[in-house]
C-alpha positions as CSV (number, residue, x, y, z in Angstrom):
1,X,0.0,0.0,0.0
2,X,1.0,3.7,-0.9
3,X,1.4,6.2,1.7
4,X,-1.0,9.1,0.4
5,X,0.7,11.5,1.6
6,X,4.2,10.4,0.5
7,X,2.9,10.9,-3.1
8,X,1.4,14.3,-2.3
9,X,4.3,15.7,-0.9
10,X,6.0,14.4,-4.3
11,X,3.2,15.6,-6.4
12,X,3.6,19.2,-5.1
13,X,7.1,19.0,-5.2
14,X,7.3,18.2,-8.8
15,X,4.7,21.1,-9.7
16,X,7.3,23.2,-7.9
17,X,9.9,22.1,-9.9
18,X,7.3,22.5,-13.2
19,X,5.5,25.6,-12.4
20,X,8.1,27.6,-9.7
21,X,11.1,26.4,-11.1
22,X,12.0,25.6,-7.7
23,X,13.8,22.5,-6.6
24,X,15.2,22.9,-3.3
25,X,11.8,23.4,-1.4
26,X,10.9,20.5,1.0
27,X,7.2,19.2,1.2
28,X,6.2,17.8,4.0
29,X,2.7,16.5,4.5
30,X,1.4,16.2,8.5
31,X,-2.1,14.8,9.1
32,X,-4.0,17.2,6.9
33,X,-1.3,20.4,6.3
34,X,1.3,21.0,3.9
35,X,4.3,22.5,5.2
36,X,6.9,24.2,2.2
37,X,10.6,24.7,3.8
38,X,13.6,25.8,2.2
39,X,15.1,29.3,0.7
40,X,14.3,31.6,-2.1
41,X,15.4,34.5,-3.2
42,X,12.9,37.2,-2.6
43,X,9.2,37.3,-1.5
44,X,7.7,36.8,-5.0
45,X,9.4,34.0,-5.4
46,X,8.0,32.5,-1.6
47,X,4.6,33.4,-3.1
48,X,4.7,32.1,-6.7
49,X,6.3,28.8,-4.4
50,X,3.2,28.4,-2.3
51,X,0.9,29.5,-5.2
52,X,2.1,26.5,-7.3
53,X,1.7,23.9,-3.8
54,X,-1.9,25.1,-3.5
55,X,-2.6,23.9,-7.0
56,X,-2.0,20.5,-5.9
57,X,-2.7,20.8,-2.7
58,X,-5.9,19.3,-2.8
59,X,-8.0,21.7,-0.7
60,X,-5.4,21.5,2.5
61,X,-4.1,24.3,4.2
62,X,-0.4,25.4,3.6
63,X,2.4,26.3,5.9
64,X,4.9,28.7,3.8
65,X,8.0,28.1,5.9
66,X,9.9,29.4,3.3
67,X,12.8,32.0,4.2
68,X,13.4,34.5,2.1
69,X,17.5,35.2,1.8
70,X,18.8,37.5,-0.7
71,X,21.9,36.4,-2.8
72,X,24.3,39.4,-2.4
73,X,26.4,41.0,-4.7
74,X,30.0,40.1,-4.5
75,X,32.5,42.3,-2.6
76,X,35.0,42.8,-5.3
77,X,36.1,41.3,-8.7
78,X,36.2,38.0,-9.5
79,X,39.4,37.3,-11.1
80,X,40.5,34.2,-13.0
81,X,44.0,32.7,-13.4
């Protein structure tokens, strides 16, 4: 037997990878919610993330544990040898 939610959490975390182009985000499904965990880049990308889990979310509720940590510019020049 299947564990339903097992293949949820792997349904939503494919349309992540399909629809939010997102492929470090963790799904994990407890009793009835959905909890999302992981980093991204900037607050649109958190919501187009949990946008794209409550496609296949299936009615449940959502947990958006997602932190938001922006990628900094580097200090100085890069240089190659």
């Amino acid at each position: 037997m299947t564990d339903p939610s097992g293949y949820l959490a792997a349904h939503i975390q494919e349309r992540l990878a399909g629809r939010a182009h997102e492929l470090g985000i963790r799904v994990d499904v407890r009793g009835e919610v959905i909890y999302l965990h992981g980093e991204v880049v900037n607050e649109e990308r958190r919501r187009e993330v949990e946008e794209a889990a409550r496609g296949a979310a299936e009615g449940r509720p959502i947990r958006n544990e997602v932190s938001v940590v922006p990628v900094r510019e580097p200090d100085g020049e890069e240089r190659l040898s």
